[in-house]
KEDO-628254 format. One record per residue (C-alpha): x, y, z; residue in three letters. Coordinates in pm, whole numbers, plus 50000, padded with zeros to 5 digits. Layout:
residues N
[[X; Y; Z]; "ALA"];
...
END
This chain:
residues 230
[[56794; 33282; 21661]; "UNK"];
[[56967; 32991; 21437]; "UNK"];
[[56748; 32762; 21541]; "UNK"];
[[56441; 32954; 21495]; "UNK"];
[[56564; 33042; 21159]; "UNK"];
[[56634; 32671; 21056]; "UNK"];
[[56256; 32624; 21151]; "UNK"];
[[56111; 32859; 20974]; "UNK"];
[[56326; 32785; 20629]; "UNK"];
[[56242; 32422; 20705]; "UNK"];
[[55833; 32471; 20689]; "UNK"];
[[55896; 32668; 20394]; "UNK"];
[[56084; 32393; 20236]; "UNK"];
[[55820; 32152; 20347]; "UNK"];
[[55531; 32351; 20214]; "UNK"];
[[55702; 32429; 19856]; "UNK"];
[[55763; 32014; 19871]; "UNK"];
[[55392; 31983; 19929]; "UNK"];
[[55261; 32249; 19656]; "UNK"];
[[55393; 32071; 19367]; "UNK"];
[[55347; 31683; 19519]; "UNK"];
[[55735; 31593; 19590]; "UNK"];
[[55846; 31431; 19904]; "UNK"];
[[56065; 31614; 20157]; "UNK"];
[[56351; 31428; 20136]; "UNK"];
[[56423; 31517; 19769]; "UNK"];
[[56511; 31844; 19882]; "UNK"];
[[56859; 31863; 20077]; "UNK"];
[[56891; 32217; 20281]; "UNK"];
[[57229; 32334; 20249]; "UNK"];
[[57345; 32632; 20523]; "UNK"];
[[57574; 32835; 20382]; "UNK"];
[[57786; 32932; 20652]; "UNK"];
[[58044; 33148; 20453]; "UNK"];
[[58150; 33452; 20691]; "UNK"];
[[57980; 33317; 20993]; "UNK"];
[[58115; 33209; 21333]; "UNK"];
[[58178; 32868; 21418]; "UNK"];
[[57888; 32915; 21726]; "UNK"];
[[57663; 32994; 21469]; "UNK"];
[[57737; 32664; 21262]; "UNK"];
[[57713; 32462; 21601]; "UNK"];
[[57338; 32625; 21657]; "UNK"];
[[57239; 32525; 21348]; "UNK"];
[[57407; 32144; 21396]; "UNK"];
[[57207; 32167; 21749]; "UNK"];
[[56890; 32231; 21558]; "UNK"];
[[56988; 31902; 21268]; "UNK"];
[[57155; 32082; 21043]; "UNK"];
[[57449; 31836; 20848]; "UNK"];
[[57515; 32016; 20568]; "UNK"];
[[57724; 32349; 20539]; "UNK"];
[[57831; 32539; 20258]; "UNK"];
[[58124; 32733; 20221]; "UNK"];
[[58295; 33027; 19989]; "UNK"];
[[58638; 33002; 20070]; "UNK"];
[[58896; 32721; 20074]; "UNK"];
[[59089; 32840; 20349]; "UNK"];
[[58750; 32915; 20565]; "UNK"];
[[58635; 32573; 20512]; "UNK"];
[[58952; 32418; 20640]; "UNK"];
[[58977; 32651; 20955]; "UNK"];
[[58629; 32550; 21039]; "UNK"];
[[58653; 32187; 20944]; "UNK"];
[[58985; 32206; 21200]; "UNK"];
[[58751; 32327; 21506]; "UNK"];
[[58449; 32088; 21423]; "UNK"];
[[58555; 31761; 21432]; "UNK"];
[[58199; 31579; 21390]; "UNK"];
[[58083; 31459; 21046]; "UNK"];
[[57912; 31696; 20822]; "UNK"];
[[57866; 31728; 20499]; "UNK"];
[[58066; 32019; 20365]; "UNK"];
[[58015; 32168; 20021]; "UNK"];
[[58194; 32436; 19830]; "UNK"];
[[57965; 32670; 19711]; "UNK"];
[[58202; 32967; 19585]; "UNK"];
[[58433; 32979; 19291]; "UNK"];
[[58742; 32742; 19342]; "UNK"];
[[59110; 32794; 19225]; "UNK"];
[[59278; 32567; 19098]; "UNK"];
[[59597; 32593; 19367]; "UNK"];
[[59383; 32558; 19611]; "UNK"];
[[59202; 32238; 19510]; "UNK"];
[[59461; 32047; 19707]; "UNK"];
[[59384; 32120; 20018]; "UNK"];
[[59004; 32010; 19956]; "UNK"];
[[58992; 31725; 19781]; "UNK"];
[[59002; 31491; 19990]; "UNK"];
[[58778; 31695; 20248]; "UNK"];
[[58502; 31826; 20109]; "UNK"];
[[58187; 31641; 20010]; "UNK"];
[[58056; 31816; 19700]; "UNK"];
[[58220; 32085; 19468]; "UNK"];
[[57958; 32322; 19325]; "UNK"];
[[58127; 32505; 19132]; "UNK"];
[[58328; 32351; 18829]; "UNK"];
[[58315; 32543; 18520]; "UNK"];
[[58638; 32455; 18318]; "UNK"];
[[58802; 32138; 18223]; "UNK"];
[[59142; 32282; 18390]; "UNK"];
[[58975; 32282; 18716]; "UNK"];
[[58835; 31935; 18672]; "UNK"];
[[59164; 31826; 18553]; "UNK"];
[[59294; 31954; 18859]; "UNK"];
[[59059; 31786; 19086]; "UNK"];
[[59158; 31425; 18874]; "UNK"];
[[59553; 31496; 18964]; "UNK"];
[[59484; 31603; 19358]; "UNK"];
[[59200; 31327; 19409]; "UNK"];
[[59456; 31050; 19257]; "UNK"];
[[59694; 31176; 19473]; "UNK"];
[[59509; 31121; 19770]; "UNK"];
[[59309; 30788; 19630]; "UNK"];
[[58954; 30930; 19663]; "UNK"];
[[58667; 31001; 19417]; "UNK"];
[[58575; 31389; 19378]; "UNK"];
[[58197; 31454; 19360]; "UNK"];
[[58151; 31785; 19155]; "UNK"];
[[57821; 31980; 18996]; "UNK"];
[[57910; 32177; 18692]; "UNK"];
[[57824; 32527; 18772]; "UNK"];
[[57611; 32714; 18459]; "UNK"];
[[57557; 33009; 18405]; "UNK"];
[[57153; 32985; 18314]; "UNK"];
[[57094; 33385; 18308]; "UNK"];
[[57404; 33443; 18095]; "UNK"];
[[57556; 33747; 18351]; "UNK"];
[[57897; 33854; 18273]; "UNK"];
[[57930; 33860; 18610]; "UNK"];
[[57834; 33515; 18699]; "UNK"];
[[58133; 33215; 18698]; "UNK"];
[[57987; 32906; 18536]; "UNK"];
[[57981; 32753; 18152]; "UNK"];
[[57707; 32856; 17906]; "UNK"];
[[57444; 32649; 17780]; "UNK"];
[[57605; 32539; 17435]; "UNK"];
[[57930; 32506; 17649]; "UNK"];
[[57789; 32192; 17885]; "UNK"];
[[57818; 31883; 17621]; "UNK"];
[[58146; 32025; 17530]; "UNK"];
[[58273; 32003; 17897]; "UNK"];
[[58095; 31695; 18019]; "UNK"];
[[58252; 31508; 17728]; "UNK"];
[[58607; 31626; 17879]; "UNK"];
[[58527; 31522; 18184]; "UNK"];
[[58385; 31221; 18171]; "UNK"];
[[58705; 31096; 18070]; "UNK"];
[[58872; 31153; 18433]; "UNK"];
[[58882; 30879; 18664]; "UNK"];
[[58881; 30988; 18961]; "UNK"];
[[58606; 31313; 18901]; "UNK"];
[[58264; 31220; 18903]; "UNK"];
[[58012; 31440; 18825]; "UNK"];
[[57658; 31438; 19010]; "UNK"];
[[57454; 31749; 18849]; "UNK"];
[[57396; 32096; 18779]; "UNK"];
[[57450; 32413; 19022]; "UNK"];
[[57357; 32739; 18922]; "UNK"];
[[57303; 33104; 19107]; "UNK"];
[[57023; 33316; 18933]; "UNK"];
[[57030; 33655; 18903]; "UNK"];
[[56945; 33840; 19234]; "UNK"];
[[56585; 33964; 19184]; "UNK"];
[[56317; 34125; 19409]; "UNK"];
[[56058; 33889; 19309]; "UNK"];
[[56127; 33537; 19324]; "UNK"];
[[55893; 33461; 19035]; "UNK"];
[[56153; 33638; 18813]; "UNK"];
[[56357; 33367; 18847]; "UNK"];
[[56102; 33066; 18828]; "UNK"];
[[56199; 33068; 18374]; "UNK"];
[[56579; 33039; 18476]; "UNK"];
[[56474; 32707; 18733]; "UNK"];
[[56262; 32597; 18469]; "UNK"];
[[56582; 32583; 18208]; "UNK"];
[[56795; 32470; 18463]; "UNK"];
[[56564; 32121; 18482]; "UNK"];
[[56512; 32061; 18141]; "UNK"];
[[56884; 32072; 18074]; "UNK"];
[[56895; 31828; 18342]; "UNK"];
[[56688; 31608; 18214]; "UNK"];
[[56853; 31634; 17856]; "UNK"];
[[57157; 31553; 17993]; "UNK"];
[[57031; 31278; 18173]; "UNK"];
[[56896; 31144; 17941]; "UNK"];
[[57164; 31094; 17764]; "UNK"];
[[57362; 30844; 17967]; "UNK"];
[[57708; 30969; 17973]; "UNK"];
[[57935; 30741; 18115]; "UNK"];
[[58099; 30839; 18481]; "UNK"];
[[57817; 31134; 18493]; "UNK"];
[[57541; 31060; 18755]; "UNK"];
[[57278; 31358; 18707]; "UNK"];
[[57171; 31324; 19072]; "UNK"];
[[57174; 31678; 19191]; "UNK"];
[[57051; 31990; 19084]; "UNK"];
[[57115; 32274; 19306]; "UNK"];
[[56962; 32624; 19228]; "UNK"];
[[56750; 32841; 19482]; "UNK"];
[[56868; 33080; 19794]; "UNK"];
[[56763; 33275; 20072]; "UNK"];
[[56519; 33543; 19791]; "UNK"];
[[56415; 33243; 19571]; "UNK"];
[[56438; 32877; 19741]; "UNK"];
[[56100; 32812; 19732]; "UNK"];
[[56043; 32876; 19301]; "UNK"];
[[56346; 32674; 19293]; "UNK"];
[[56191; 32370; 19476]; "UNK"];
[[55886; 32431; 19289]; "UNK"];
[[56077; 32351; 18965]; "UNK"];
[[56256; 32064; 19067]; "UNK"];
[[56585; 32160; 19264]; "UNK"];
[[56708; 31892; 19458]; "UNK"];
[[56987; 32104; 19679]; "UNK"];
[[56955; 32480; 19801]; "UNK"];
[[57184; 32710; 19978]; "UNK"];
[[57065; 32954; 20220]; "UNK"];
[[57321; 33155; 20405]; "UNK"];
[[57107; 33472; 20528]; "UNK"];
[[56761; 33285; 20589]; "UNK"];
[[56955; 33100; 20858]; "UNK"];
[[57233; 33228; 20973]; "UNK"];
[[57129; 33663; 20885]; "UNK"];
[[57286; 33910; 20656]; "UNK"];
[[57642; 33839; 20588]; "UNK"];
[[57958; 33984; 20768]; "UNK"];
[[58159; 34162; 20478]; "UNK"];
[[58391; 34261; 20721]; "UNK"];
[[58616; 33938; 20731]; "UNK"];
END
């Protein structure tokens, strides 16, 4: 079923590529494998899946300890700052920085362990009080922080929009999310590559790639609903 799944997101992704004239390849499909089985990530490897995204530190790192192979892990879900450590050195993109203590965190563990740190600044578009991420008039602020850590380098934006039952509720936040992209961008901070934004899942991917995401995450379009149970 995996594989069939990965199919059909993948002709969705290719036909919301082709609507609005941008090449596949600008668009990387991220599974979000948080909850699921380690079979389940192999189907979807089997079918060409490479990149996986995860919720939970210590789920990442049992499942990165069982598949030995090289994929491209993110961290999708909110990150702690004790448990940065065991990451760092691991994982291939954070998604979900919104403070300049976590970032400083990430500079002291990645030094420790000699690598670079690639991290999106998560923002909160929709302003939810339930959401994690930095508000608008909080970005500058925080990217002028952390542009002063060596060994941090930040590559974009990540947001999660408000769950909606019609994806074209959303399409204003996407919009938002790209201009202040492309603000920032412009701008030419130094030791911030704006390479990545990555908005859009399972109810909205398609808007999202419409309006310019460059990374989505979809967990239940692949992979089914998720197991709360664990």
């Amino acid at each position: 079923m995996v594989k069939e799944n990965l199919e059909y997101v993948e002709k969705k992704v290719k036909a919301a590529c082709e609507r609005v004239g941008r090449d596949r390849s600008e668009v990387t499909l991220i599974a979000v494998s948080k909850t699921k089985p380690v079979d389940m990530i192999r189907q979807a490897m089997e079918a060409g899946a490479i990149d996986f995204g995860e919720n939970k530190v210590q789920e990442m790192c049992d499942k990165m300890d069982v598949i030995p192979e090289q994929l491209n892990w993110h961290m999708i879900g909110h990150l702690q700052r004790n448990k940065v450590k065991y990451i760092v050195d691991r994982v291939y993109l954070i998604h979900s920085v919104d403070s300049i203590r976590l970032a400083e965190q990430i500079n002291i563990e990645a030094k420790k362990k000699n690598v670079i740190c690639n991290i999106l600044i998560e923002v909160n578009v929709a302003q939810e009080e339930s959401k994690f991420g930095v508000l608008k008039e909080e970005i500058e602020p925080l990217l002028t922080e952390i542009a002063k850590l060596d060994y941090v380098r930040v590559k974009g934006f990540m947001t999660v929009a408000p769950f909606v039952e019609n994806p074209e509720d959303n399409r204003k936040y996407f919009k938002e999310m790209k201009k202040l992209f492309i603000d920032i961008k412009q701008k030419n901070y130094d030791n911030i590559d704006m390479e990545i934004l990555s908005m859009g899942m399972t109810g909205d991917y398609e808007v999202a790639i419409e309006e310019g995401a460059t990374m989505i995450r979809v967990g239940t379009g692949i992979f089914g609903e998720r197991n709360y149970n664990i």
